[in-house]
N, C-alpha and C positions, 0 to 999 in steps of 0.2 A: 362280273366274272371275266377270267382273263381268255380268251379264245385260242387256242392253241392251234387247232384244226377245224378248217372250215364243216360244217355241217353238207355232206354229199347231198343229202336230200331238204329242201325246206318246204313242206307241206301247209300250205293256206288253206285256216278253214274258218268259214263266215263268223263273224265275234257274237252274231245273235242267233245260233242256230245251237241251244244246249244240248242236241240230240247227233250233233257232229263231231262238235267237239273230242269228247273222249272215243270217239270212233278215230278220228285222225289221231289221235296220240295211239292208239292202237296200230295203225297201220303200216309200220317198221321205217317209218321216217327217220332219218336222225335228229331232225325237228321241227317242232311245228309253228307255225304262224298264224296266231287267233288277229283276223281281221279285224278292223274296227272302221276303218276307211272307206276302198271301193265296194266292199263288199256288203254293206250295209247302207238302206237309205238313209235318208237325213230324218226321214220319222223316226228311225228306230234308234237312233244314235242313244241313248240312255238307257233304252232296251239292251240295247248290244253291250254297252258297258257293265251294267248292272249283271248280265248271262254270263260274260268273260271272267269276270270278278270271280261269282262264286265255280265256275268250270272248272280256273283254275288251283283255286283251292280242292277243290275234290277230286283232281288228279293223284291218279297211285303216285309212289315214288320210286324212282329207277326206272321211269318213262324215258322219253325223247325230252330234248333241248325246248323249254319251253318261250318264245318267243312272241312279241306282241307289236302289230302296226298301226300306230296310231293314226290321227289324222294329221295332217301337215302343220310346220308351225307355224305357218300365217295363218292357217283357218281359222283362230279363234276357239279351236274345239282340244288343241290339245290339252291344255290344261285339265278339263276336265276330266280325259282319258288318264291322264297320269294321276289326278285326284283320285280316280274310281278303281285305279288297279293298287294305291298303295296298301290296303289291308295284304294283297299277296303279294309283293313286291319280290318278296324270301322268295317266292316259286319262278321269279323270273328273270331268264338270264339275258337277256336282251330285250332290247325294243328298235322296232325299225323304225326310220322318218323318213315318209313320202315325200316326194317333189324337192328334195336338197336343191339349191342352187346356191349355197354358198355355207362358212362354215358359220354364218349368222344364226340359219335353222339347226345346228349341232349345237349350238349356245344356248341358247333359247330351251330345248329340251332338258341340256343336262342341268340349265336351274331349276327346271321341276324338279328331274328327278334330284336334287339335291336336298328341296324341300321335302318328297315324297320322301327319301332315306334317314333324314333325321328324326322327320312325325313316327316312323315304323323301324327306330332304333337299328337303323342297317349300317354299317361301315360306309363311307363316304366313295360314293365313286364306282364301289361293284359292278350298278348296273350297266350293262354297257348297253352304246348305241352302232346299229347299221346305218349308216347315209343310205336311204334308194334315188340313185344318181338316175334318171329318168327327163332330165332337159338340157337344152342347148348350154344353159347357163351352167347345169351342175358339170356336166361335161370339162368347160373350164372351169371349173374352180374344185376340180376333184383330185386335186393334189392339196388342197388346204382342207378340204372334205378330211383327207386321211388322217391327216397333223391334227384334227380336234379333238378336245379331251373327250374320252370316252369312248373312242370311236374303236371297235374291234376288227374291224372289215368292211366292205363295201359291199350294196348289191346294185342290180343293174335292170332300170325298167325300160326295154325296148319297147312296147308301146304305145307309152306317151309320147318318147323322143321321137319315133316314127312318125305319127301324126304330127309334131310339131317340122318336123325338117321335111314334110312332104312325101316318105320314100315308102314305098310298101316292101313291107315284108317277106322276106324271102326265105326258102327252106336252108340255105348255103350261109344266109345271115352276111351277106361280102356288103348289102350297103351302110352296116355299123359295123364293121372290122374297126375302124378306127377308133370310135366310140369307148368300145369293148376291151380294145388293148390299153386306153386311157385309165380303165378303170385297175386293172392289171399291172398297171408297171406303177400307176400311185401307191397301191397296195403294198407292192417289194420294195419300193421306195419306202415307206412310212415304216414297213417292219411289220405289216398286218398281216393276218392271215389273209389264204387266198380269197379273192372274190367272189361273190353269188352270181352266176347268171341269170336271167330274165325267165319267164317259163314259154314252156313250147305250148300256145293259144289252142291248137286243133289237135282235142280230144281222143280224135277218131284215128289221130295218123300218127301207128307203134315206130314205122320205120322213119318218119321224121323227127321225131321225138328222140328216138335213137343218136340220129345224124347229130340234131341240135346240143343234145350231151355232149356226146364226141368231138365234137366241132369246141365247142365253149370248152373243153378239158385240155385240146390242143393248144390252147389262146392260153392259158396259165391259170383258168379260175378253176375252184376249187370241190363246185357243185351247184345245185341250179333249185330254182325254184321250179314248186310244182300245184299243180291246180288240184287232182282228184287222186286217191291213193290206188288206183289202177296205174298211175305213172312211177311210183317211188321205183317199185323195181327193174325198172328198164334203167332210170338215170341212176341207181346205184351200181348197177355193173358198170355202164358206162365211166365213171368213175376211178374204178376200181383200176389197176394196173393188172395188166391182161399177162397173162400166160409167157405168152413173147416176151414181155419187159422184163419179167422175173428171171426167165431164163437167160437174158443179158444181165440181169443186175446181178445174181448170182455170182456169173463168171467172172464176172469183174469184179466185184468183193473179193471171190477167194482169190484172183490172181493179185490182187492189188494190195492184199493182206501180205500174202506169201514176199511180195516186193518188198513191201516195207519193214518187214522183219530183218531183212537185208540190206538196207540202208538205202534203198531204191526210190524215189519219188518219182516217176512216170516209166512205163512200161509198154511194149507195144504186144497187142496178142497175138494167136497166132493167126486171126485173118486177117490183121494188118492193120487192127483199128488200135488208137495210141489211146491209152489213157495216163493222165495223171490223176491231181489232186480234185480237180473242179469233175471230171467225169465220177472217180469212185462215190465222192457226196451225192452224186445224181443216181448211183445204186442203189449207197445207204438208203436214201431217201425214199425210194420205189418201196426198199423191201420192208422200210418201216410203215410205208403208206401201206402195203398190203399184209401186216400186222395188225391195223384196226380190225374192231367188233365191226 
C-alpha cells in the first residue's frame, strides 16, 4: 500500500497475546503494530506467529492501519514471520524491520515479501516496508534506508540507539536531536511520508508523554509510536494542528487566495508577516492536515 499520511498514533501490541490484540485495534489508534520481536520470548516465537496470523484474519473491517514487526533480518527468524503471516498478507499494510542498518536488511525482506505476494496471488510490491532505524549504523545509512524499494516511511528506535552510544535519556530528547532530524530530512528527501517517532518508555508520565509528541512534531515527524492505549490520546492531539495554526492558516489562505486572483504572488499582512508561495503551501497543508478522521 501506498502511505500517503503517516499514521499519528502506532499502537504495539504483543504478537502472542490473542486477548490484546483486537483490543488495540479497538483503541482509536490510527494503527496498530502486532509485535513479533521484543515483545515476545524466543519460546513463544511460533506461538506468537501462529496468534498474529489468525488475529489478524479476524479483524473487523474498517479498523486501524494494520501493521506487523517482524524479527530482524539477520536473525534468522524473519523468514518465517513472513511465511506465517502470508495466508493474511491482504489485511496487511505494512511491516516493520527491526535493527536497519543498512538498505541490505530492506532487500532481504522485500524478497520474502515477494515470495509471500505471489504464493497469496497479491500484486507485487503492495506490501510496504518501515525501516526502524534504531543504531549507530542505521543512523548512517538512512538516507539509502529511504531510497529502498518498498520503503514507505521511516520509524525511529531511541532505545537501542541510546544504549548503544552510551547517552541516557532525557525527557527534552536534545542528546538524539541529531539522530532524529536524520531520519526527517532522509524522509523529505526520499519523497516519504513523515517519520514515526520512538515511543515515550514512562508509562506513568501524561505530561512527558505530552512534551515528547510535541517535541517529535516540531522535528518534522509525523507521529509516534505508543506502548499502552492509555497514550493514543495524548499523542493524537499532540499531533493534530492546534487552534493557533488554523487560525494563521486560515488567514493566510484567504488572503493569499484573494492575491492571487489578482495577479499577486506574495503579499505582506497586516501584522507585517510576508507571505508568498512556500508560506500559503505551509496553510494548505495545516488546514488539510486538520481535515483528517
Amino acid at each position: 500500500m501506498e502511505l500517503t499520511r503517516t499514521p499519528r498514533t502506532l499502537l504495539f501490541v504483543p504478537g502472542d497475546r490473542p486477548d490484546r490484540i483486537p483490543k488495540a485495534a479497538a483503541a482509536g489508534a490510527d494503527a496498530i503494530a502486532i509485535d513479533l520481536e521484543d515483545a515476545v520470548a524466543a519460546s513463544r516465537k511460533d506461538t506468537a506467529r501462529s496468534t498474529a496470523a489468525t488475529a489478524i484474519g479476524s479483524l473487523p473491517p474498517g479498523g486501524p492501519l494494520v501493521t506487523v514487526r517482524i524479527n530482524g533480518a539477520g536473525t534468522g527468524l524473519a523468514e518465517a514471520d513472513i511465511d506465517a503471516l502470508e495466508p493474511v498478507l491482504s489485511r496487511i499494510g505494512l511491516v516493520i524491520v527491526p535493527m536497519c542498518s543498512g538498505p541490505d536488511d530492506v532487500r532481504t525482506v522485500a524478497t520474502l515479501l515477494d515470495r509471500a505476494e505471489r504464493h497469496a496471488h497479491r500484486e507485487q510490491g503492495i506490501t510496504g516496508i518501515v525501516p526502524l532505524v534504531e543504531t549507530a549504523a542505521g543512523i548512517f545509512a538512512v538516507r539509502e534506508l529511504a531510497l529502498a524499494d518498498r520503503v514507505r516511511t521511516l520509524a525511529f528506535g531511541p532505545a537501542d540507539l541510546s544504549r548503544e552510544l552510551g547517552v541516557t535519556p532525557t525527557a527534552g530528547g536534545r542528546e538524539l536531536f541529531v539522530a532524529r532530524s536524520q531520519l526527517v530530512l532522509a524522509a523529505a528527501a526520499a519523497g516519504l511520508a513523515r517519520p514515526i517517532d520512538g515511543p515515550h518508555l514512562d508509562l506513568s508520565d501524561d505530561d512527558g508523554l505530552a512534551a515528547s509528541a510535541a517535541h517529535a512534531r516540531s522535528l518534522g515527524f509525523g507521529g509516534k509510536q505508543v506502548l499502552h492505549p492509555s497514550q493514543v490520546a495524548a499523542v493524537a492531539a499532540a499531533f493534530a494542528p492546534t487552534e493557533q495554526e488554523l487560525f494563521w492558516a486560515r488567514r493566510v489562505d484567504e488572503a493569499f487566495r484573494a492575491a492571487e486572483a489578482g495577479g499577486v504572488s506574495s503579499i505582506q499582512l497586516d501584522d507585517g508577516e510576508f507571505v508568498d508561495y512556500p508560506i500559503a503551501r505551509r496553510a494548505r497543508a495545516l488546514l488539510a492536515e486538520a481535515g483528517r478522521s
